[in-house]
N, C-alpha and C positions, 0 to 999 in steps of 0.2 A: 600552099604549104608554108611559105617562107613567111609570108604576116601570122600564121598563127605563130609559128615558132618564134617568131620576133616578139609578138606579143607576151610568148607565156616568159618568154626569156625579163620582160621587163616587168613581171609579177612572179619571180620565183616566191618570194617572201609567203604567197597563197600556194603556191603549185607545190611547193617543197613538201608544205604540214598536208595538200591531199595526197603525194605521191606515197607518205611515211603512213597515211590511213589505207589505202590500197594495200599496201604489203602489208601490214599486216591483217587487213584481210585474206587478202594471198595465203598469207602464210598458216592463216589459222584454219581456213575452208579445204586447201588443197593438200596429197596428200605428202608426208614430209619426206620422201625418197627425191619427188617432184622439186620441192620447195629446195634440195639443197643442189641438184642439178643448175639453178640459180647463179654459184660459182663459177660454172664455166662462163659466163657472160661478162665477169666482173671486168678481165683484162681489156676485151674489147671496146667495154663501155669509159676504161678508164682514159684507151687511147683518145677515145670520142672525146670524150671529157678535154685533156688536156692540150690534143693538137690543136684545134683550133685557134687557140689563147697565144699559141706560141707564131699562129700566121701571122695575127695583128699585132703582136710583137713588135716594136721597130729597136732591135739592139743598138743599132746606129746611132737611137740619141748620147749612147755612152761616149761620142766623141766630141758632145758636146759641152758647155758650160757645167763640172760634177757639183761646183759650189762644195765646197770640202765640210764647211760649218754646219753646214742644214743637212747635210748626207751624211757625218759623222755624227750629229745629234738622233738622226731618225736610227738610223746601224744601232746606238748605244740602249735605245729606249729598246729596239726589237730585240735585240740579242742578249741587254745584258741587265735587264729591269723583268719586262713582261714576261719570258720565261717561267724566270723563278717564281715570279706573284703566281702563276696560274700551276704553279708546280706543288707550292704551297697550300694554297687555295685546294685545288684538288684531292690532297692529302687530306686535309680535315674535313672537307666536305664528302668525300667515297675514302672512307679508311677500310672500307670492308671489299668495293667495289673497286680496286686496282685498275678495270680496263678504262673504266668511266673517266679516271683520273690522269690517262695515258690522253684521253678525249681532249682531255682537257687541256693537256698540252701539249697534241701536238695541234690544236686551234690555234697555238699561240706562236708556233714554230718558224711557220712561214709566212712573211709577212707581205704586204701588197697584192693587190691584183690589177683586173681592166676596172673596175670599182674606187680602186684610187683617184685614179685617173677622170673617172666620171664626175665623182662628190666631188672633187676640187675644183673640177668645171663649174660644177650648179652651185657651188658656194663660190664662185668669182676667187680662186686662190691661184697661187703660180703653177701654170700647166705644166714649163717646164721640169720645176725640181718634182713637180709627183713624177711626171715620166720616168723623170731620173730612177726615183726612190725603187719606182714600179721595177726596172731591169737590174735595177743592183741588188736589192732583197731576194729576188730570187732564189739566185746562185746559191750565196754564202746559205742562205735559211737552206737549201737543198743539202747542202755540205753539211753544215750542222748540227742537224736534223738527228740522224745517226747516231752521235756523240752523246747528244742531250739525253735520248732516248734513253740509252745505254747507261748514262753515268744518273740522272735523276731518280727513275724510278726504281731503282736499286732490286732488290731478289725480289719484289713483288709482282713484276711483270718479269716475264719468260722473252727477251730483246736479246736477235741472233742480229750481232751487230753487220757480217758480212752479207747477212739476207735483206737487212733492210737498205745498205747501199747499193747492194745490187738492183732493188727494187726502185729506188727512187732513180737509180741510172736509166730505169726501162719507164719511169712515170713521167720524170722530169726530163733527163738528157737526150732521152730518142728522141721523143718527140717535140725537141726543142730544135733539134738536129733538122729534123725530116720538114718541120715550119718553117725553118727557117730555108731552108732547098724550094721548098714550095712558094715564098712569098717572094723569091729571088723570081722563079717561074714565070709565076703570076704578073708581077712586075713586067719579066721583060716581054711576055705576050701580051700585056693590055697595056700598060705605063699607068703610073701613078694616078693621075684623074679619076680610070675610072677603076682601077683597085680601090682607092678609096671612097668614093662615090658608089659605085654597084655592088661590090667583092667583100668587100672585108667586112660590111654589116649582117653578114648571112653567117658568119663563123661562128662569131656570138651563139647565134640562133643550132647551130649543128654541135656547139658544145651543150646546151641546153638538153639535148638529149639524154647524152652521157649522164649529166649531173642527176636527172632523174631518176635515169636508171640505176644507178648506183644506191640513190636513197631508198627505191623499191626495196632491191637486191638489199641491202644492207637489214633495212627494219623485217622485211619476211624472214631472214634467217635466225632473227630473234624474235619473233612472232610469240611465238611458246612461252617462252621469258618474259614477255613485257606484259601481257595477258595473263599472268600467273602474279606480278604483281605490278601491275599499273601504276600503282605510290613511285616506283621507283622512275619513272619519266616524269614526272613529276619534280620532283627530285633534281631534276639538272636542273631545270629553271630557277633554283637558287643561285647556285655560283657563276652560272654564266652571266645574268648583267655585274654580278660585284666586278667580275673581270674584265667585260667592260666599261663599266663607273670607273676605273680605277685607270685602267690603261687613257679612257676621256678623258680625264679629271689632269693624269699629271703630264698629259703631250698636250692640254690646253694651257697648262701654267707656263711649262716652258716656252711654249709658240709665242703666248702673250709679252713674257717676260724677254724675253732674249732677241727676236724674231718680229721682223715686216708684219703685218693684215697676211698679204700674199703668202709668204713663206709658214707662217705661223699655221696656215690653215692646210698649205701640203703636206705640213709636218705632221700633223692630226689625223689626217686622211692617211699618211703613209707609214702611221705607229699605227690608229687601232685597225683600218680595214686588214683582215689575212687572207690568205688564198686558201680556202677552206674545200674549195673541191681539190686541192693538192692533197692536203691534209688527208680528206675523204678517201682517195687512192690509195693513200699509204696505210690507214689504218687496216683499210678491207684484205688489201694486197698480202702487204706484209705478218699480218698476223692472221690472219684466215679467220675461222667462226669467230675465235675471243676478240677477233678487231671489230667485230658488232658493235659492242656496248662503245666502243671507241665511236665509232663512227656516227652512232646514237647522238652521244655528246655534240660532234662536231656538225651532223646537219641539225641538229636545234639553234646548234651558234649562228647560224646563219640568218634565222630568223630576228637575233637580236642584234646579229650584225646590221641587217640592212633597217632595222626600226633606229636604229642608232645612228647610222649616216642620215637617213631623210629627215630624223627631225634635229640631227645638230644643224644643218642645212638652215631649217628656220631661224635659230637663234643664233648664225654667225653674226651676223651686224651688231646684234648685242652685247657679245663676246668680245668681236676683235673690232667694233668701230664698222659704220658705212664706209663703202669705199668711195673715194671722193673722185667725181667727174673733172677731167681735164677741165679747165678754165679754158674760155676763151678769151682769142687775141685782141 
């Protein structure tokens, strides 16, 4: 069971766009009393979702080297750039569709994930400051989240600002809580070797579940809607590469310009990748049916997220220069 899951886990990019064809088959075959029963699964599936990510977690590296330059550059591009681009963006592209446009930002909201971590591996960039980037976005994007909601999309979305932090406290902080008691656990029953080695690659794989499920659960409860007019999934696939073109385009200028090969290329990986199954939870959670079309948005992003890591991956050496092998003595 654990190789398949490991494997589907390393081709979401395909399993995503058939989990969202299943629901809505789901949704349109079976009958709709059925199909909205679907809700009660959401929570479970979102703890699925997110514990796991919070075991292989290591907060610890926050005791490390924060580098203040490259961790305040990455904070400024997530919190106080990309935001508003996709806030805006959102706005003229769903002027009619408000939830689509919530989609759209809250893909933008929380930044980083274990996906940072990984691209800056396969593009040879510093492992350290993505860890970093990875544990410190979290937080504040979890904190901020709320605010933005509340203050961006103004009377057009219906934002109970005390429901969504409640919400994100039971998405993000339990089970950040309960991961972190558990990797403590784990640790001190096996010790580090083979937690890393055995353990911790199977999390990945038990979060993959979740993340399915949720997309199921999400596209069958719009089944109706998207089948009545199809144009309109269509339709995201505009604005979601401008937003990522754009969030690529100016965390490549800065990396290049100001920023190491190494650092330039965490800082890339630690602006445009987001944590989009957080995202996913909040939209479904917090806003119930009308968080659909939200959520719509945000498992599509997903798909152009990871076409966007693999193939900048190709053309790092282009970008920032071969990295050059130590000389010998």
């Amino acid at each position: 069971m654990w190789k398949y899951l490991m494997a589907i886990n390393k081709n979401l990019v395909y399993a995503i766009p058939t989990l969202m064809l299943a629901g809505l088959a789901f949704g349109n075959m079976v009958d709709p009393s059925m199909v909205k029963q679907l809700k009660s699964l959401i929570l479970p599936l979102t703890f699925l979702m997110v514990f796991p990510m919070m075991v292989t977690l290591n907060i610890q590296h926050l005791k490390q080297g924060l580098q203040p330059r490259i961790q305040g550059s990455a904070i400024f591009i997530n919190f106080a750039i990309i935001p508003f681009a996709a806030f805006f963006l959102g706005k003229y592209s769903f002027a009619n569709q408000p939830y689509m446009a919530l989609g759209l930002l809250l893909a933008s909201l929380l930044p980083t994930s274990g996906m940072t971590i990984s691209w800056t591996g396969f593009a040879r960039g510093n492992l350290g400051a993505a860890i970093t980037m990875t544990v410190i976005g979290l937080t504040p994007g979890s904190l901020i989240t709320p605010v933005y909601i509340s203050i961006l999309p103004g009377a057009t979305v219906a934002v109970d600002f005390l429901k969504v932090v409640q919400q994100i406290g039971v998405i993000v902080f339990l089970p950040m809580m309960v991961g972190y008691m558990t990797r403590k656990w784990l640790l001190k029953k096996y010790g580090m070797e083979a937690f890393r080695n055995r353990i911790a690659s199977r999390f990945p794989a038990l979060s993959t579940i979740g993340v399915l499920g949720i997309v199921f659960v999400a596209i069958a409860l719009k089944a109706d809607t998207i089948l009545a007019n199809p144009v309109q999934l269509l339709g995201i696939f505009i604005p979601l590469p401008l937003l990522y073109l754009f969030n690529v385009t100016l965390s490549t200028l800065i990396g290049r310009r100001f920023f190491s090969r190494g650092d330039g290329i965490a800082l890339v990986y630690g602006t445009v990748m987001r944590n989009l199954f957080i995202a996913l939870a909040v939209a479904i959670i917090a806003f119930g049916e009308a968080g659909a079309d939200a959520a719509m948005a945000i498992a599509l992003a997903y798909i152009i997220q990871a076409q966007s890591a693999a193939w900048y991956v190709k053309f790092t050496d282009t970008i920032f220069g071969c990295l050059m092998a130590p000389q010998e003595a």
